[in-house]
Backbone bond lengths (Angstrom), bond angles and torsions (degrees), N, CA, C in turn:
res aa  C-N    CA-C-N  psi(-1)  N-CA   C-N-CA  omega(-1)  CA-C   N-CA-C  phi
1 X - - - 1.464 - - 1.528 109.38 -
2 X 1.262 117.67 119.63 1.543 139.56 170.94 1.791 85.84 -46.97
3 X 1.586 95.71 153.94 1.683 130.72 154.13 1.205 112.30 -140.84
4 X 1.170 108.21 145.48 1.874 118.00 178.69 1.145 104.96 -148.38
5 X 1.484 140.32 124.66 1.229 157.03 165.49 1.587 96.06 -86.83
6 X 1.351 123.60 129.04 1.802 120.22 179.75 1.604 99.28 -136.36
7 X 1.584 113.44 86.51 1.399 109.90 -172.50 1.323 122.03 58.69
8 X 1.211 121.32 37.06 1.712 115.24 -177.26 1.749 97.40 -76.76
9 X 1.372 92.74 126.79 1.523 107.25 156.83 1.783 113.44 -133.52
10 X 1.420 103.00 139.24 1.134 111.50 -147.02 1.727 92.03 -128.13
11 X 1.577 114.39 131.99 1.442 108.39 162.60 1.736 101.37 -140.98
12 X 1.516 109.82 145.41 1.529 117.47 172.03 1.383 97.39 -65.17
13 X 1.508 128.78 174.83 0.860 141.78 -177.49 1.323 146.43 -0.85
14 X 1.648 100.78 65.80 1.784 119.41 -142.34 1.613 94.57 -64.04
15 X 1.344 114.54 163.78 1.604 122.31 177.50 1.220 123.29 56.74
16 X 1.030 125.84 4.63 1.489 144.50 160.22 1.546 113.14 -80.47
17 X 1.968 106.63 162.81 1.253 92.88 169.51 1.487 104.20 -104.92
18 X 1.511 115.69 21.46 1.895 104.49 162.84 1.715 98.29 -101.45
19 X 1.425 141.66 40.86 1.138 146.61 -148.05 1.725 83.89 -92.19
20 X 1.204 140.09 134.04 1.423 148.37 158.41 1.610 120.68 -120.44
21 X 0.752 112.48 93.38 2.025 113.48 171.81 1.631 104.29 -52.06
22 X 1.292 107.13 129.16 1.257 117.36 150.89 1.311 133.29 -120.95
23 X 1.219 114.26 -22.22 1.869 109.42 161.25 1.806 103.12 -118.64
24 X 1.079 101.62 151.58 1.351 127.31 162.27 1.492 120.94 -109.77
25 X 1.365 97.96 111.22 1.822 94.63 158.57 1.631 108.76 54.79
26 X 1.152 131.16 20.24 1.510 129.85 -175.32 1.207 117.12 -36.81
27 X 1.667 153.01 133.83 1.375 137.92 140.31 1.263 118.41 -110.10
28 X 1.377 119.99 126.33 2.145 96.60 -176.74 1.707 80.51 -165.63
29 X 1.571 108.94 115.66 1.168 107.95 159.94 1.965 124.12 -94.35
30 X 0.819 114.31 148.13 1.599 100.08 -177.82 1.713 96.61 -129.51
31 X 1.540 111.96 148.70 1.385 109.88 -159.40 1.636 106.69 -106.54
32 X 1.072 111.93 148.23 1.866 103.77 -166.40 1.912 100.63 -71.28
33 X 1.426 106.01 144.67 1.278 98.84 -166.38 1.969 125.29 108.90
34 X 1.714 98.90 -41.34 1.185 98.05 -156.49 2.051 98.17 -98.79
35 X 1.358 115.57 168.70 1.389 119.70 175.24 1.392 91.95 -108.62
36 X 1.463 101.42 142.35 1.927 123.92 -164.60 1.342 95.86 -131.35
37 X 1.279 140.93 135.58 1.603 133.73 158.96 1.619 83.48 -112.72
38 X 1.142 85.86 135.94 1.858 98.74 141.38 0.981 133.02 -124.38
39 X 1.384 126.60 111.94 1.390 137.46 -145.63 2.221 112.97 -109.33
40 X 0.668 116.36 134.80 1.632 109.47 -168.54 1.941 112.40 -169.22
41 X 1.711 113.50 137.41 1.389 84.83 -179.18 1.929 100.20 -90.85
42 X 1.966 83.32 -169.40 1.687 92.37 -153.61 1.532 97.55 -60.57
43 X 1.626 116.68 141.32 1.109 151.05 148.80 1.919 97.06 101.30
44 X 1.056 104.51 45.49 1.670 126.11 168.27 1.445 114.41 -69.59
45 X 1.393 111.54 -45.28 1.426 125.29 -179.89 1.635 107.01 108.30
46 X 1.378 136.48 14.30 0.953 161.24 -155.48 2.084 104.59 -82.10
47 X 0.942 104.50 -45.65 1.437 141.19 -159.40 2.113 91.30 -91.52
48 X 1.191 103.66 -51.83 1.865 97.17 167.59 1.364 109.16 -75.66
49 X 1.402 115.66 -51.06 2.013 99.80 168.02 1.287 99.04 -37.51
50 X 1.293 138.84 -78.75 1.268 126.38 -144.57 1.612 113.79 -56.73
51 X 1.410 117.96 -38.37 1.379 106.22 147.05 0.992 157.11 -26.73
52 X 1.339 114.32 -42.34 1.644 136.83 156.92 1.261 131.15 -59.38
53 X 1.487 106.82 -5.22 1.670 106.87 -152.17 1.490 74.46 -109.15
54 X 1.045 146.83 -36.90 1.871 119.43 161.65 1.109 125.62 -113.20
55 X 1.325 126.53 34.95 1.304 134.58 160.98 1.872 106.63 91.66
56 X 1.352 132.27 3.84 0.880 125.35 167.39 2.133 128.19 -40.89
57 X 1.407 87.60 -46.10 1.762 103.42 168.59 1.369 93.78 -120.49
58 X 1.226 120.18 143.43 1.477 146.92 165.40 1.805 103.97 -86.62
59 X 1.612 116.48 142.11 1.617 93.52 168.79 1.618 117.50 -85.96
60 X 0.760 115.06 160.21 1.401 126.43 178.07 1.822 118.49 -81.67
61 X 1.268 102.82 -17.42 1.772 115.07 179.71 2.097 94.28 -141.96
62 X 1.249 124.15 131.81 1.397 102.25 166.20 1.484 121.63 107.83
63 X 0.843 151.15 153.88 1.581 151.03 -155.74 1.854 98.91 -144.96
64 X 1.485 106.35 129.07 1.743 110.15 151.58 1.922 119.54 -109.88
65 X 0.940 114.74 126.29 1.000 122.17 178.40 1.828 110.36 -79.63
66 X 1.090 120.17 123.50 1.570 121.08 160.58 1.160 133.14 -121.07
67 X 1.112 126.20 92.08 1.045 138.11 -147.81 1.755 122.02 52.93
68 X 1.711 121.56 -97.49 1.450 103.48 156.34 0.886 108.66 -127.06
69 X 1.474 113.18 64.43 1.517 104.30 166.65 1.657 90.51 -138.38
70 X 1.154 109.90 118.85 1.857 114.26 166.22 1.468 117.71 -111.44
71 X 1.598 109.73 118.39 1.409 134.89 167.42 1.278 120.01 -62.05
72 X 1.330 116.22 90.80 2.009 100.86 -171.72 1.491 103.62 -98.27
73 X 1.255 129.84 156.99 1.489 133.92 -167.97 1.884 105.30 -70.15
74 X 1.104 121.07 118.41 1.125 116.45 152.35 1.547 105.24 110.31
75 X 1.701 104.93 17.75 1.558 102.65 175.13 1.768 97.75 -146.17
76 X 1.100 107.59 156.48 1.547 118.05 -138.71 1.460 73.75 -95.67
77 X 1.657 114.31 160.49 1.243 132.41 -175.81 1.464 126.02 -138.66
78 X 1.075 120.11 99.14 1.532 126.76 -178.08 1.261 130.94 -72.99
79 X 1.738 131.80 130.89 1.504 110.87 -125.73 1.424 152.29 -72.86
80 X 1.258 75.07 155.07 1.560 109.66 176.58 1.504 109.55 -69.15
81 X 0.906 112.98 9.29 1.558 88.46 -176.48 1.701 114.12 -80.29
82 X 1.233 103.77 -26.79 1.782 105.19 177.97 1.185 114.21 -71.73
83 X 1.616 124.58 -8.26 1.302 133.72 -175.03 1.733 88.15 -83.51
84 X 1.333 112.88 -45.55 1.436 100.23 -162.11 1.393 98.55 -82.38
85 X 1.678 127.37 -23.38 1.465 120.92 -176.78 1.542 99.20 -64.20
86 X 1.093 146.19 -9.77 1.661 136.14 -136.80 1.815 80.36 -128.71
87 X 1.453 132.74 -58.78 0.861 115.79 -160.84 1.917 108.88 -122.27
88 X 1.522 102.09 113.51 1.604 123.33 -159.43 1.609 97.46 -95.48
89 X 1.691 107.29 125.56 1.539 121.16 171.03 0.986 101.64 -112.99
90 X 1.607 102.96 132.52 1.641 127.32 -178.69 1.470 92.97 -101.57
91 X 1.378 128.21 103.69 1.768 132.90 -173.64 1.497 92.60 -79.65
92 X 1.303 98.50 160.53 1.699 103.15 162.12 1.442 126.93 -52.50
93 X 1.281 128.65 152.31 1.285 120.57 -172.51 1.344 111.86 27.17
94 X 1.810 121.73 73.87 1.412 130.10 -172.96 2.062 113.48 -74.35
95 X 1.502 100.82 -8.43 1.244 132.39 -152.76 1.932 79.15 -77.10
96 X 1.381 112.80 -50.13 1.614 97.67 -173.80 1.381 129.46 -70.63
97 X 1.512 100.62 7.06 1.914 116.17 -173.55 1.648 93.13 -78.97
98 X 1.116 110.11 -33.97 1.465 93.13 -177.39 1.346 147.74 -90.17
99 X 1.136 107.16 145.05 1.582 125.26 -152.14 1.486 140.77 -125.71
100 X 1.839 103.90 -4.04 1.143 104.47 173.63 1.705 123.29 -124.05
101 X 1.124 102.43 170.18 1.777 102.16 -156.67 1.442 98.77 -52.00
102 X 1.325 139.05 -47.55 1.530 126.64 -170.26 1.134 136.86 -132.28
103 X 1.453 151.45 86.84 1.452 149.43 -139.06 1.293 113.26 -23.55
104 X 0.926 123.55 -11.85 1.396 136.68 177.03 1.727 112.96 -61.25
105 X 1.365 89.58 -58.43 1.967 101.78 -172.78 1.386 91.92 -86.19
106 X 1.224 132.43 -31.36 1.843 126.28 -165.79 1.603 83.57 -59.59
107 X 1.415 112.33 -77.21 1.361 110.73 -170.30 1.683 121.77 -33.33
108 X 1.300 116.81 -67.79 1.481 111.96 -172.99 1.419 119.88 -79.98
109 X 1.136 112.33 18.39 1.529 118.35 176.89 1.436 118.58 -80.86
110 X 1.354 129.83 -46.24 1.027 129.18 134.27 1.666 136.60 -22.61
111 X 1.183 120.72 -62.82 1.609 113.33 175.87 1.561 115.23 -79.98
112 X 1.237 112.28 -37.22 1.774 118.39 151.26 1.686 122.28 -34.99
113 X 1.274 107.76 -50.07 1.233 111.80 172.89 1.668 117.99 -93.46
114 X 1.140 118.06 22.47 1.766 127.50 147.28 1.405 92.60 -117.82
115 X 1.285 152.88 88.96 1.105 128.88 169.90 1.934 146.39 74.62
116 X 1.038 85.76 -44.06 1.413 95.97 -155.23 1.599 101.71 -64.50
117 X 1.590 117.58 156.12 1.391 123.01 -166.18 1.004 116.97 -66.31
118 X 1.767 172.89 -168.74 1.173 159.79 60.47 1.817 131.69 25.98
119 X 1.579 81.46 -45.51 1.210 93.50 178.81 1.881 123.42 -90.41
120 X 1.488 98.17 -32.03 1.700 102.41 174.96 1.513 98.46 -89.05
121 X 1.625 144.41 -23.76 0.981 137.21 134.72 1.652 129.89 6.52
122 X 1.415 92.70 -59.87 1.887 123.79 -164.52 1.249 82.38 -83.86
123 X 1.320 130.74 -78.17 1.189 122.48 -154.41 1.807 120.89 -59.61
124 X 1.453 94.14 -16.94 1.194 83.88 -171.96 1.788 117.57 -82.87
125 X 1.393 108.62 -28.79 1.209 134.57 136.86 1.404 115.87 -12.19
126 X 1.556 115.41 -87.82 1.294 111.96 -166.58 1.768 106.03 -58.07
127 X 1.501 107.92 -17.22 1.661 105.75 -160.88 1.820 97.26 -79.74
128 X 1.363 121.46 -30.41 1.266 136.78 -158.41 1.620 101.66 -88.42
129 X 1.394 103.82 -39.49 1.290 101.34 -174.35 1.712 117.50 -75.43
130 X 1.085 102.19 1.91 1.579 105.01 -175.44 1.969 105.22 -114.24
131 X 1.636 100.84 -9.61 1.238 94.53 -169.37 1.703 104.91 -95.12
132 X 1.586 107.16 -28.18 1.639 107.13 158.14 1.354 127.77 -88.15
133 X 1.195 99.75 34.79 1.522 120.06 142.14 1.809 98.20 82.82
134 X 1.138 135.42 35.94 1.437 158.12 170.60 1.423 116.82 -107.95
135 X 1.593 116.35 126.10 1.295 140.67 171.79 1.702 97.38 -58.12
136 X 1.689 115.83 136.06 1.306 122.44 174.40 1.748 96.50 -53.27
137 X 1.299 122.31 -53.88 1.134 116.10 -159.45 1.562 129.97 -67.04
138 X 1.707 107.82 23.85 1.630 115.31 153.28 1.211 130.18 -105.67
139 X 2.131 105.75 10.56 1.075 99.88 -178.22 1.216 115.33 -93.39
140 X 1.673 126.98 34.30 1.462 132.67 149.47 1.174 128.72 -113.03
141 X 1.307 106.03 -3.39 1.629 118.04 174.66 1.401 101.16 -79.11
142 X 1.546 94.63 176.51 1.373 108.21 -175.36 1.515 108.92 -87.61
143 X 0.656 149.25 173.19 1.718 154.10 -155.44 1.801 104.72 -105.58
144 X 2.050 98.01 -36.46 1.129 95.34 -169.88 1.568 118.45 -79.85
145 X 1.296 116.38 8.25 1.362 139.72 -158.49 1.689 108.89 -115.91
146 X 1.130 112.53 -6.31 1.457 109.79 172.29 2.124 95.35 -109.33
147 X 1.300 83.05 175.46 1.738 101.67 -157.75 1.778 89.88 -75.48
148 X 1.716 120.10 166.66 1.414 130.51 159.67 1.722 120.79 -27.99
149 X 1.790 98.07 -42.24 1.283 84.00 -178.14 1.497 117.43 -118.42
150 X 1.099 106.14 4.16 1.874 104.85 144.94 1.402 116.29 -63.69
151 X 1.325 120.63 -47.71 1.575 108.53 -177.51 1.179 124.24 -83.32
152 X 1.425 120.00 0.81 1.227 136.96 153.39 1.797 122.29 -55.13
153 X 1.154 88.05 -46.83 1.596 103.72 -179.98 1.543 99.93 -88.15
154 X 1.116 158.27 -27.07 1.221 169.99 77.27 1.496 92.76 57.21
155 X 1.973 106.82 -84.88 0.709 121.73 -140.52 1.982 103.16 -80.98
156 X 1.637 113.57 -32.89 1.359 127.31 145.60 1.474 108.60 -24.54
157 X 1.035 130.47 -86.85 1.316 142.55 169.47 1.608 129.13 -5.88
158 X 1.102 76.76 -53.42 2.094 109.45 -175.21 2.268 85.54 -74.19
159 X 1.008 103.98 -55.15 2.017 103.15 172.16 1.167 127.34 -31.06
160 X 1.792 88.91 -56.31 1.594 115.96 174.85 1.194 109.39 -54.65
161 X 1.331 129.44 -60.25 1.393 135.39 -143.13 1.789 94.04 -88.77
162 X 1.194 126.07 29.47 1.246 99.98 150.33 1.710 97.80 -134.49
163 X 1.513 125.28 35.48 1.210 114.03 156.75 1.364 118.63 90.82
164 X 1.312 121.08 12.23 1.697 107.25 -144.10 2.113 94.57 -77.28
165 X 1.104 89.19 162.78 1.395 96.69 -179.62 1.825 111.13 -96.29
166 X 1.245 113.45 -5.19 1.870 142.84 -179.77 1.467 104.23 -140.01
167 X 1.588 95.60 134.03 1.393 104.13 173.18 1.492 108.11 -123.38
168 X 0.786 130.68 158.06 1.485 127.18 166.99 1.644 123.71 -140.19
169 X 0.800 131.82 119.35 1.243 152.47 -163.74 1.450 107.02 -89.98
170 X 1.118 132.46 128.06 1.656 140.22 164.33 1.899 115.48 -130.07
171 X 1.486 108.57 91.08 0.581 117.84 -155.89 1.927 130.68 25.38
172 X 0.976 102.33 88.22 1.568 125.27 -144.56 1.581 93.02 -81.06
173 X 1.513 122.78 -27.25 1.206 116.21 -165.88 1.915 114.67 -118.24
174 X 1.041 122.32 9.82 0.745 152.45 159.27 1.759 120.38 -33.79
175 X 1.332 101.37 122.49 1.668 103.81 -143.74 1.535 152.68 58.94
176 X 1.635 95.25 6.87 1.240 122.19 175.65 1.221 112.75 -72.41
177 X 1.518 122.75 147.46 1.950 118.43 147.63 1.259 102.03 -79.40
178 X 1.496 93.46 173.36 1.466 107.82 -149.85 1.483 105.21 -83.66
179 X 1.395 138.04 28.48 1.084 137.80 -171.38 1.121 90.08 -145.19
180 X 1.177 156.36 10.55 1.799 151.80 -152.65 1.955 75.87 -144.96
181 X 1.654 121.25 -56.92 1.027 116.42 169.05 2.040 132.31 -40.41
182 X 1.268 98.19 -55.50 1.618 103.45 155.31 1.337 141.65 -46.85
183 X 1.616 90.77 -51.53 1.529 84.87 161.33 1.698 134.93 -74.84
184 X 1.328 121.78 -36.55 0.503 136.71 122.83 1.887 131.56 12.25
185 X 1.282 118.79 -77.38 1.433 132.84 157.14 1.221 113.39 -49.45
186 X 1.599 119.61 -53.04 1.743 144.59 -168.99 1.407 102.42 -48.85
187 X 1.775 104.91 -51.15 1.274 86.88 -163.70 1.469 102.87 -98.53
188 X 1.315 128.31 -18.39 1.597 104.62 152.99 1.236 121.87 -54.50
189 X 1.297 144.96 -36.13 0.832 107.06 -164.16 2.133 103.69 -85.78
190 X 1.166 118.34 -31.58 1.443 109.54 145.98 1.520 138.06 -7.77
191 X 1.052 107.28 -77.46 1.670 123.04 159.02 1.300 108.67 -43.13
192 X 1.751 116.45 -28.44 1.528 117.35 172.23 1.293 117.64 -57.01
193 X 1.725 94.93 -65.61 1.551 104.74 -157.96 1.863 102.67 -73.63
194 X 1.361 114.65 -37.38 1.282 119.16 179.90 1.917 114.67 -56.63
195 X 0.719 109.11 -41.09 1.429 135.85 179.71 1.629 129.24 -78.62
196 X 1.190 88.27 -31.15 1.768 105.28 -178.55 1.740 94.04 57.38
197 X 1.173 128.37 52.27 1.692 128.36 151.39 1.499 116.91 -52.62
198 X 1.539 111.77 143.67 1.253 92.67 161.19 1.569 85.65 -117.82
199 X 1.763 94.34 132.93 1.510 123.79 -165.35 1.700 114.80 -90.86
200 X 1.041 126.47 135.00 1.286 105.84 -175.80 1.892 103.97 -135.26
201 X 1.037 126.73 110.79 1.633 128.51 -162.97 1.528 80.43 -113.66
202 X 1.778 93.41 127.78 1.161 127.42 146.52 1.713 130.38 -88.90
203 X 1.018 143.93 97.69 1.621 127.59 -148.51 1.832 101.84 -174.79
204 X 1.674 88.96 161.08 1.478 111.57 -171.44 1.299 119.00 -91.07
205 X 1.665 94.16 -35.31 1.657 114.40 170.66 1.394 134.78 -66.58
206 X 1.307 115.72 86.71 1.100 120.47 -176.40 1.956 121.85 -48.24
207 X 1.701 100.62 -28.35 1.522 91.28 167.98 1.331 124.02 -67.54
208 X 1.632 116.11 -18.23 1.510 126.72 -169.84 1.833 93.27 -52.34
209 X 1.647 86.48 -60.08 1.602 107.80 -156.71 1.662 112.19 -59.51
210 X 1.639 106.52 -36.51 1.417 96.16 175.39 1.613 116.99 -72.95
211 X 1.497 106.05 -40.15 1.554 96.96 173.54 1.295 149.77 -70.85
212 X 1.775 105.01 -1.74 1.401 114.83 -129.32 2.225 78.22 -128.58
213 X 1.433 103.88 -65.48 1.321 115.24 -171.15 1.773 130.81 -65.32
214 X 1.402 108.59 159.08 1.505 102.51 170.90 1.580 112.63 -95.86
215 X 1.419 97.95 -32.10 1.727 101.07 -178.26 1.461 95.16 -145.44
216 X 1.775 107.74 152.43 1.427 113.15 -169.83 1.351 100.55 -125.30
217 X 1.167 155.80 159.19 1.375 168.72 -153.24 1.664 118.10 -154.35
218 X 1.216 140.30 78.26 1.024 144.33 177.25 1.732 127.64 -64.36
219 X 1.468 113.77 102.94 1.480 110.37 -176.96 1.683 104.05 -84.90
220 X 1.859 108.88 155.65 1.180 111.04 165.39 1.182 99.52 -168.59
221 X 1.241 99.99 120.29 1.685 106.55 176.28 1.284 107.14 72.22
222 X 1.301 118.21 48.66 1.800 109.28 177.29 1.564 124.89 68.94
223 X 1.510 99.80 -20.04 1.869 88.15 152.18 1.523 104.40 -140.49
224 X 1.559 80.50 -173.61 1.652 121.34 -164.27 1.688 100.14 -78.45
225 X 1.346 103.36 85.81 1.497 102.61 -175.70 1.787 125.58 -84.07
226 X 1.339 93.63 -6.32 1.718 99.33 -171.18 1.384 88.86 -170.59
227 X 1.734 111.32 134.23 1.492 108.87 141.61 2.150 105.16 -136.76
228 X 1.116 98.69 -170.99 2.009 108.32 -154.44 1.213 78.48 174.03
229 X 1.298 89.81 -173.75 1.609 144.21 -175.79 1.871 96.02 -107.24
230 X 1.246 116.42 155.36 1.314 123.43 -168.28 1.718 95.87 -70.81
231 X 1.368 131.56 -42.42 1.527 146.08 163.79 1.840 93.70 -19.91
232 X 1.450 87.42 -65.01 1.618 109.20 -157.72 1.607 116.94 -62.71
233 X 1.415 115.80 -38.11 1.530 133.38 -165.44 1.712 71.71 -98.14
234 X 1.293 142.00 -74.70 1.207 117.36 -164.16 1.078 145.60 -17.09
235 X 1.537 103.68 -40.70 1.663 111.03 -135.47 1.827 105.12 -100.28
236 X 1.404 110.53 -16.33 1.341 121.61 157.99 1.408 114.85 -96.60
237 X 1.701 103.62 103.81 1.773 98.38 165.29 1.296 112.68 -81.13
238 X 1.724 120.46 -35.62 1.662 100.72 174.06 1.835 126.39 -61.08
239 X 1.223 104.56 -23.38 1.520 96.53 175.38 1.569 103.25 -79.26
240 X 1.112 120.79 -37.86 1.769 105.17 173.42 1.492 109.66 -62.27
241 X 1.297 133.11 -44.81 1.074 139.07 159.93 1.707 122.98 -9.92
242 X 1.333 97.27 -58.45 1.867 126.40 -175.66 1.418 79.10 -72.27
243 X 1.412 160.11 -37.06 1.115 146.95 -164.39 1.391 120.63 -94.34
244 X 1.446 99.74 -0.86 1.830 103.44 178.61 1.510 91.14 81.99
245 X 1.474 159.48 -4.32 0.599 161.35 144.48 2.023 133.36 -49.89
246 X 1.611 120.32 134.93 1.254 100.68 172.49 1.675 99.48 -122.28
247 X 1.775 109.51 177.19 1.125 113.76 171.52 1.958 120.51 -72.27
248 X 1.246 127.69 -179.44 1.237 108.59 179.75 1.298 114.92 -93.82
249 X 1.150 122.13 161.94 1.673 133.91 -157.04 1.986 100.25 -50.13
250 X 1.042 107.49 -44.47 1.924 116.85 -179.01 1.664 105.66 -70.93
251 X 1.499 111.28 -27.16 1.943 97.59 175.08 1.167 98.46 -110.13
252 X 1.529 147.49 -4.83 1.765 117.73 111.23 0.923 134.82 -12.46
253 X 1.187 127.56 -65.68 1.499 145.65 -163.83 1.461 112.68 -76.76
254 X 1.592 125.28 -39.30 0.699 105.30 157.93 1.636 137.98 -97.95
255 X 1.413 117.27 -6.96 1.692 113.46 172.61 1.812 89.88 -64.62
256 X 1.418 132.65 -18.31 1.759 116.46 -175.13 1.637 94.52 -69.12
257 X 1.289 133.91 -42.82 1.237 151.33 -154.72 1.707 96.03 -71.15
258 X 0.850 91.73 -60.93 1.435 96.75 -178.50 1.391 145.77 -54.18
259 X 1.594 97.33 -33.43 1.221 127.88 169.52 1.888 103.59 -82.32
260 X 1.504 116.30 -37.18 1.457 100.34 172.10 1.363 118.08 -90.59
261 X 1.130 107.74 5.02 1.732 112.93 167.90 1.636 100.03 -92.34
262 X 1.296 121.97 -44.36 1.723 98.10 -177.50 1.540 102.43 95.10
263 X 2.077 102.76 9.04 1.778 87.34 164.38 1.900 100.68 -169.78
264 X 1.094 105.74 137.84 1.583 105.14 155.55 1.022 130.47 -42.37
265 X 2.015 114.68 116.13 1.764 99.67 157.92 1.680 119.22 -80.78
266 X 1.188 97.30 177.45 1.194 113.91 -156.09 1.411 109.60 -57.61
267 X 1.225 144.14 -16.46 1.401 167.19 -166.41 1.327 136.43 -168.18
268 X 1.332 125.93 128.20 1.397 112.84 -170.62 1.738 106.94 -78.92
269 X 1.213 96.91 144.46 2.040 97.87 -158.82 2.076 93.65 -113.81
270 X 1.226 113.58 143.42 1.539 131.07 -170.52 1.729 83.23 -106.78
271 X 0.650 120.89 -111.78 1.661 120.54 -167.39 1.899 125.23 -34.09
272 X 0.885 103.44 158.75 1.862 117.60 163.15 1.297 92.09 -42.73
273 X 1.429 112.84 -82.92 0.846 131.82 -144.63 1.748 118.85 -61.36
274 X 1.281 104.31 -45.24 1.778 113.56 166.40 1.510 100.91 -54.94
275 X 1.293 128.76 -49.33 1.659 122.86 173.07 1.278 129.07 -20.48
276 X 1.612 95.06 -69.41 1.005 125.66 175.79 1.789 120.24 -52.87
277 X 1.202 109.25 -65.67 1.311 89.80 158.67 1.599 146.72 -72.02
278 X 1.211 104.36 8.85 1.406 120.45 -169.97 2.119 93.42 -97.39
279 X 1.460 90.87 -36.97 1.729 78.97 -179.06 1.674 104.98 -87.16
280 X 1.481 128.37 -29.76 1.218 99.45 147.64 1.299 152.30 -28.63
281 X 1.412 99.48 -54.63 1.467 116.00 -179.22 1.463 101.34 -37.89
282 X 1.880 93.81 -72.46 1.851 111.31 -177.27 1.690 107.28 -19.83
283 X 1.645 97.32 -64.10 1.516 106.57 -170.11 1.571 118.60 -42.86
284 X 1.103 125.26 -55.29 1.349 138.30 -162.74 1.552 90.96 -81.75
285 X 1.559 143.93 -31.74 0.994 136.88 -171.50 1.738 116.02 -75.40
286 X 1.543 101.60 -24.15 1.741 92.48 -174.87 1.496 98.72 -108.63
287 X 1.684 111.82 -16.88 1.563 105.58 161.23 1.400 115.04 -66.84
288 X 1.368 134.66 -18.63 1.311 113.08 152.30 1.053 135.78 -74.29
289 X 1.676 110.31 -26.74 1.577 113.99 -176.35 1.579 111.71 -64.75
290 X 1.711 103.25 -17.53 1.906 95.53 -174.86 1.085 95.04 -85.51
């Protein structure tokens, strides 16, 4: 499912004198299929896009398109609810949405309440609950009885189970260790490739965004000041810089490398792991040349 931001400008409490703007003039298309981070520091306006992407805030100046249905500012809209069934937000700490006595009802409460039967409900449940990485046998417990990051996935689950064709992520990993964090990412981005999602990460973490995304979108100050490819937004740290922004901990590491080597590798690398073979490469390349 297509997204299109078309000039959204957005203010809380328009015509008032507590009236505050938070986006300006927005443009950011994202392509159905593809993973988008949008990356921005706090009070970027980053956090109201994500609003928009199922109709939670309407803009106030500007039209978003979702798939085929486009919301233009200032004309009433008849429902939305398939906009919000189609495209599922995983909020921060999603673990506090929940509310009912046993993983069982948390989960199918959601697709039950668009419709969906009781019975494909369940099933979809038991199918979900095993695919975010959960034993069937918590789907009678209480939710409040499994650990932070069972009900985390719990609460993932309950997203899943109504199908959405867009996911969106707001800082999804958030309060995690860094191994509850990995997985975590893994299997979104999983659900990506398996699924064909079009993924949309909201986040602070610039490693999320280099490892995780196809194109990144940088908010500041209420707009959409830059988007690329993670290559592309990478490769200037002083212009991220001007954004309150830094590069991620590995294209640190390597412009230091570089500068005490006295030369460019061949590509700027997002992961450990691309590093790593990229300074191999180097290695074996001038050990042959001697």
């Amino acid at each position: 499912m297509d997204i299109e931001l078309q000039k959204v400008s957005f203010a809380y409490a328009p015509g008032t004198p507590f009236e505050k703007r938070a986006l300006f003039d927005v443009e950011l298309a994202i392509p159905s299929g593809s993973y988008q981070a949008i990356i921005g520091h706090t009070g970027s306006g980053k956090s109201t896009v994500l609003q928009h992407l199922n109709a939670l805030l309407k803009p106030t100046e500007g039209a978003i398109r979702i798939g085929n249905k486009t919301i233009t500012a200032g004309k009433k809209e008849k429902d939305l609810r398939l906009v919000r069934q189609k495209v599922g937000i995983v909020f921060q700490f999603p673990e506090h949405q929940l509310f009912e006595e046993t993983v069982i009802k948390d989960i199918i409460f959601g697709p039950m309440n668009f419709g969906v039967s009781e019975e494909e409900s369940i099933e979809r449940a038991h199918t979900l609950t095993k695919l975010v990485g959960l034993p069937e046998t918590v789907l009678e417990k209480s939710p409040f009885d499994l650990s932070g990051g069972q009900m985390r996935r719990v609460a993932i689950a309950g997203v899943l189970a109504m199908e959405p064709e867009v996911i969106v992520l707001d800082e999804p990993t958030a309060g995690l260790d860094p191994r509850g964090r990995k997985e975590i990412m893994d299997l979104f981005y999983q659900l990506h490739k398996e699924r064909n999602l079009t993924t949309i990460l909201v986040t602070h973490s610039m490693e999320d965004a280099a490892r995780y995304a196809d194109h990144i979108a940088i908010m500041h100050e209420g707009r959409c000041v830059l988007t690329g490819t993670p290559q592309e937004i990478f490769s200037d740290a002083d212009k991220l810089a001007s954004y309150r922004l830094e590069v991620p901990h590995i294209v640190h590491f390597q412009n230091q490398l570089e500068l005490k080597i006295g030369r460019k590798l061949p590509r700027l690398c997002l992961t450990e792991e691309e590093l790593a073979k990229v300074i191999a490469q180097v290695l074996r390349e001038e050990r042959d040349h001697q």
